[in-house]
N, C-alpha and C positions, 0 to 999 in steps of 0.2 A: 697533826693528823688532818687529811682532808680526803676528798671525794669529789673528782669533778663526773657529773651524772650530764654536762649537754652535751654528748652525741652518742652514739654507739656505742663506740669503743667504752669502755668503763675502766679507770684508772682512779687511783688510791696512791696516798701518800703517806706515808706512817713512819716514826722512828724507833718501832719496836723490831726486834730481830729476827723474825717470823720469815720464813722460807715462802709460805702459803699466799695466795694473790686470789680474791683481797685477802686480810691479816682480818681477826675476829673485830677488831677496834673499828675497821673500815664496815664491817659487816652491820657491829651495832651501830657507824653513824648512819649506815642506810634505810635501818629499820626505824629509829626516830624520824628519820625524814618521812617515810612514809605512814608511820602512826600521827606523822606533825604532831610529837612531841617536843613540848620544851617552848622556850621565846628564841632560842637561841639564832635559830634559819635567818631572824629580821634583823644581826648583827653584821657589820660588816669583818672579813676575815683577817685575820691576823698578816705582817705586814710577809712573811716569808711563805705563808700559803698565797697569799697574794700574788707574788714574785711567779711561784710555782704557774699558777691559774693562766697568767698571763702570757708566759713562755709558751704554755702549750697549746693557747691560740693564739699566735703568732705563730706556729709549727703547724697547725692547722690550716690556717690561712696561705701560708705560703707552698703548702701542699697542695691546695686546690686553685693555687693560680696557673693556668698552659704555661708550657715551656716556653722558652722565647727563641723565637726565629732566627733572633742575631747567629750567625757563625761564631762556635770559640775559637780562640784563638789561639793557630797552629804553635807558635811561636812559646805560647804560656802553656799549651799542652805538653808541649816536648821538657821544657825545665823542670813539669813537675814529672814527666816522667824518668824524667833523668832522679830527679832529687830521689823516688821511690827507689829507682834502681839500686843509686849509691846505698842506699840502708840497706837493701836487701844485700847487698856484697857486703858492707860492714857485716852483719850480722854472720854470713859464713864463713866468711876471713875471720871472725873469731870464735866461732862453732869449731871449724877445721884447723885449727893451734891447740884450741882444748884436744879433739880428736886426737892429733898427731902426738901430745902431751901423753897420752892418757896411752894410747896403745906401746910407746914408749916405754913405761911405765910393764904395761902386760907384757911384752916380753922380756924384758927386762927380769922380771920377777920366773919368767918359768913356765913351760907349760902347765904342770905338775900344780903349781900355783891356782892357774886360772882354772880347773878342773874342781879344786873347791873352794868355786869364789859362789856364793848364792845367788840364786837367778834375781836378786834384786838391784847387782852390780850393773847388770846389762842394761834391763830397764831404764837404772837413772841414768845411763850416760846413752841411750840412746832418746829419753825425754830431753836431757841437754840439746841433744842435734834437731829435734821436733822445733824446738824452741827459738832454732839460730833457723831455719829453716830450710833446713837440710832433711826430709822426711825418706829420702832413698838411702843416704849415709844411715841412719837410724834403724831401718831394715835391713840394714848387713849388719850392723850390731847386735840385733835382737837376733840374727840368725846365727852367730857363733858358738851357743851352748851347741848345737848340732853336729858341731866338728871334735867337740871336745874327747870324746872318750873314743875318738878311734886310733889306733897304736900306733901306728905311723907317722901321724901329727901330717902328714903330706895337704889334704882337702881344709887343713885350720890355718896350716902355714900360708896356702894359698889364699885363702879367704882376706887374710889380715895382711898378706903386699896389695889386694885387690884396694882394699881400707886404706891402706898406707898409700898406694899410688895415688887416689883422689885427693890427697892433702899436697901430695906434690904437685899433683895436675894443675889444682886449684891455684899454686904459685905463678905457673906460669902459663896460665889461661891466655893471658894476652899475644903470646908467640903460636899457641895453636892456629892450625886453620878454623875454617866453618863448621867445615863437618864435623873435626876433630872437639870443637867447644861444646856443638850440640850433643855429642853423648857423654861427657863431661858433665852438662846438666841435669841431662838423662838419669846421668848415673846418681847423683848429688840429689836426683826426686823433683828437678823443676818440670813443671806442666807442659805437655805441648804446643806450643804456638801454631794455632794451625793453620793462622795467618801466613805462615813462613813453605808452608808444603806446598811446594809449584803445582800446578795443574796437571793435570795427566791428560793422555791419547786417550778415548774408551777401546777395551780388547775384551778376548773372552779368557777367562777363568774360571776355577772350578774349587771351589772347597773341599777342603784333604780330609777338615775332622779340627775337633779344636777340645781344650785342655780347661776345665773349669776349677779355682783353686779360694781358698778363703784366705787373705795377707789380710790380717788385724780386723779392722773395722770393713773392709770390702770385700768384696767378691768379683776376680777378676776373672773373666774368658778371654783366652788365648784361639783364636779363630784362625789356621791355616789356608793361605788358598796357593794353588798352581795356575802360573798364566801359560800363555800359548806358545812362548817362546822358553818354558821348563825354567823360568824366571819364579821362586820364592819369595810370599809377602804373609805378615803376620799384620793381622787385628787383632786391638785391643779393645776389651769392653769394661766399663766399672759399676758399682753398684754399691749402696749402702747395705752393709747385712739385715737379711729382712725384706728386700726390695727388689723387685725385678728385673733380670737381665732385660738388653733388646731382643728382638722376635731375633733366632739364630739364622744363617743361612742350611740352607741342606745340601748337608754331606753327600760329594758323587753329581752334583748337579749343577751341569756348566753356563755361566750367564754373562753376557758382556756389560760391564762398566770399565768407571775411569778410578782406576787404581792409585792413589800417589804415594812415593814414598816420601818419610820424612828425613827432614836432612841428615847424615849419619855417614861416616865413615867406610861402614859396611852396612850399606841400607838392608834393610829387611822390615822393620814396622809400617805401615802403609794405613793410607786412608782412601775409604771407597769415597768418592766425591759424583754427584749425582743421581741419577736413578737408576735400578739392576733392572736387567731384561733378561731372561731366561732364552737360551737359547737350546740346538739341538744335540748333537755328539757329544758325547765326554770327551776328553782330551786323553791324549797317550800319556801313559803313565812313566817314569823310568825309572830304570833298578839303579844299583848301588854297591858297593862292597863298603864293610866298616872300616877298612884303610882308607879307601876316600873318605870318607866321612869325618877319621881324624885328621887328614890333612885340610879337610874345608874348614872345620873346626878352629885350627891352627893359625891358617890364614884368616881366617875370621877374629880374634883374637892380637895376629900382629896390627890389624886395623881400629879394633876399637876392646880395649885391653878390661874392662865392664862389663861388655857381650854377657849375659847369663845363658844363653843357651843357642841350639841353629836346628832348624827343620833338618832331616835330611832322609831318602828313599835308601833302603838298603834289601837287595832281594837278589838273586833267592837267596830265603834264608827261613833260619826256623826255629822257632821258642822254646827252650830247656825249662825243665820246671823246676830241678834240682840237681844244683843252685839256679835259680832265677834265670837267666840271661839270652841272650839276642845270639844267636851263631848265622856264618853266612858260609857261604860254599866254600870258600878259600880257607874253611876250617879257625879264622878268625871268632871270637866272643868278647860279648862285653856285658854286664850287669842290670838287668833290671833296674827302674827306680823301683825304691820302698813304699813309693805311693801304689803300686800296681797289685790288686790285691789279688788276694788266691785266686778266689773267686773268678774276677776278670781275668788271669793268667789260664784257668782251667778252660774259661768258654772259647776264649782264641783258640787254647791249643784243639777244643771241640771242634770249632769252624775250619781249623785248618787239617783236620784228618793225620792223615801219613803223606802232605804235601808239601814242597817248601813254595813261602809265599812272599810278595815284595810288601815289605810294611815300611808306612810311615809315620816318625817319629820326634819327638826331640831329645837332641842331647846336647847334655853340659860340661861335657866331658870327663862325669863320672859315671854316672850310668844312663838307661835308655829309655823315654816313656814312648813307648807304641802307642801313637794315636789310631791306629788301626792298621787290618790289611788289605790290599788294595787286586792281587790278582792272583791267581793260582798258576804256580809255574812247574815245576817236575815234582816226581817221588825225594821223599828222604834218603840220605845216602845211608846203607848198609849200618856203617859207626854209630847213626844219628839216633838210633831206633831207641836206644834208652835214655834217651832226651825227653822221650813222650812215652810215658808208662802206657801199658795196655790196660 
């Protein structure tokens, strides 16, 4: 047990198994030190505190020595980047055989099966993928109780080819394009390199409205903008639960920056690079019918097969309360998400009177979250009137 007390920092060494810093051992060496009790202070210290003592100035020391000027070197940066890289693909090359092993495995057994597997199956095999470093594969796992009790099995089946495709993907990453590897990582949970997102022109754009959600330990905002040329870009923001988003942009209020996208298949993620200027006019807005919508979907989808979701405008159109759902003039509907709560469905349907309005949303191509509506277009048609109780 020791106590080094020359600098600031106070650090304790002990081999009792005490969680607590310092441990009571360190506490009482420091209270004899300061009553200078004992003979013991004028001994010299035992040869493994000794070891200790010295280490951490020498760690001191070369802390407080400036950096050195010399250039490293390119040549030894690049090998050890390499050598990192290699571990990190071992590591999901064997994440992703477990994975492919294991879903295997669940259908194999049955829907009916995995319906009462306990939510502590999920958990450990999406702690497995945490581990190999795969934290987006991990998040589709722990998202699968969600699909399970609905009859059809259609949104589980789909979930687990989504699952099942990134273990194939991952085989032959090396034949993909650029774009095509980047949402492959995407998808797999690798981080942005935001070194790799080209530069952009500065234009003007305008914020649609954006989606705030809580995924495990973070809190993520979903920030929509429209540019000048009816081109869609989605910001992303992160945040440790507890901790504050960035200041948001405001909804409805057009500013010119330089927008970029990240590399992708089907771009749409983008980074504002530089500084925002507010400028004058809103930008035109434009409408939509929900058949386009799934055909952009669709197309969106044969490009990057991950995709979780796509902006898109659909108007006129107007809000059913029961059941839930999005109708557009061509007499097309689609579902509400479950995140849309009464409450927020009741005040739309307040705002929007006996009007039908152009809203926009996301979908994932099971149902519909209205980020808001954006302009008043004609009356409800005649049919439409018990959509909207009085």
């Amino acid at each position: 047990m020791g106590v080094d007390a020359r600098s600031a920092e106070l650090a304790s060494k002990c081999s009792c198994p005490s969680r607590k810093f310092p441990c009571k051992h360190a506490l009482g060496l420091l209270l004899l030190h300061a009553a200078q009790a004992g003979t013991w202070q004028g001994e010299p210290p035992p040869p493994d505190l000794a070891k200790w003592l010295e280490g951490r100035a020498r760690r001191a020391e070369k802390a407080a020595q400036p950096p050195s000027d010399r250039p490293a070197d390119p040549a030894a940066q690049a090998q050890a980047q390499a050598r990192a890289q290699a571990t990190r693909d071992r590591k999901r090359t064997a994440g992703l055989e477990d994975l492919k092993l294991w879903l295997s495995d669940l259908v194999r057994e049955g829907l009916q099966a995995a319906r009462a597997r306990p939510y502590g199956d999920w958990d450990r095999q999406a702690a497995r993928l945490v581990d190999a470093q795969l934290p987006g594969a991990a998040r589709q796992v722990r998202q699968i109780p969600e699909g399970l009790h609905d009859e059809t099995g259609e949104a589980l089946t789909a979930h687990l080819g989504r699952l099942w495709l990134l273990t194939q993907g991952w085989q032959v990453r090396e034949t993909l394009s650029e774009p095509e590897r980047a949402d492959l990582l995407t998808a797999l949970g690798a981080s942005l390199d935001r070194a790799s997102v080209p530069p952009a022109a500065p234009q003007v754009w305008q914020a649609l409205g954006s989606v705030q959600e809580e995924e495990g330990k973070l809190t993520v905002r979903r920030t929509w903008l429209l540019g000048e040329g009816q081109e869609l870009a989605l910001l992303l923001d992160f945040a440790p639960t507890g901790q504050a988003l960035p200041v948001p942009l405001v909804t409805g209020r057009p500013f010119t920056a330089a927008v970029a996208y990240a590399p992708s298949a089907y771009a749409q993620r983008a980074l504002v690079q530089g500084e925002i200027t507010p400028v004058g006019e809103p930008l035109p807005l434009p409408g939509g019918t929900l058949t386009e919508m799934q055909r952009r979907y669709a197309a969106a989808l044969a490009l990057n097969p991950w995709l979780e979701r796509i902006g898109a405008f659909v108007g006129p159109a107007y809000l059913n309360l029961d059941p839930p759902g999005l109708c557009d003039a061509e007499g097309h509907a689609v579902p509400l998400s479950a995140r849309v709560g009464e409450a927020d469905l009741w005040a739309m349907l307040a705002q929007a009177e006996t009007r039908m309005q152009t809203y926009f949303g996301e979908w994932d191509g099971q149902s519909f979250v209205p980020v808001g509506f954006v302009s008043v277009e004609v009356p409800l048609p005649e049919a439409a009137e018990t959509g909207v109780p009085a």
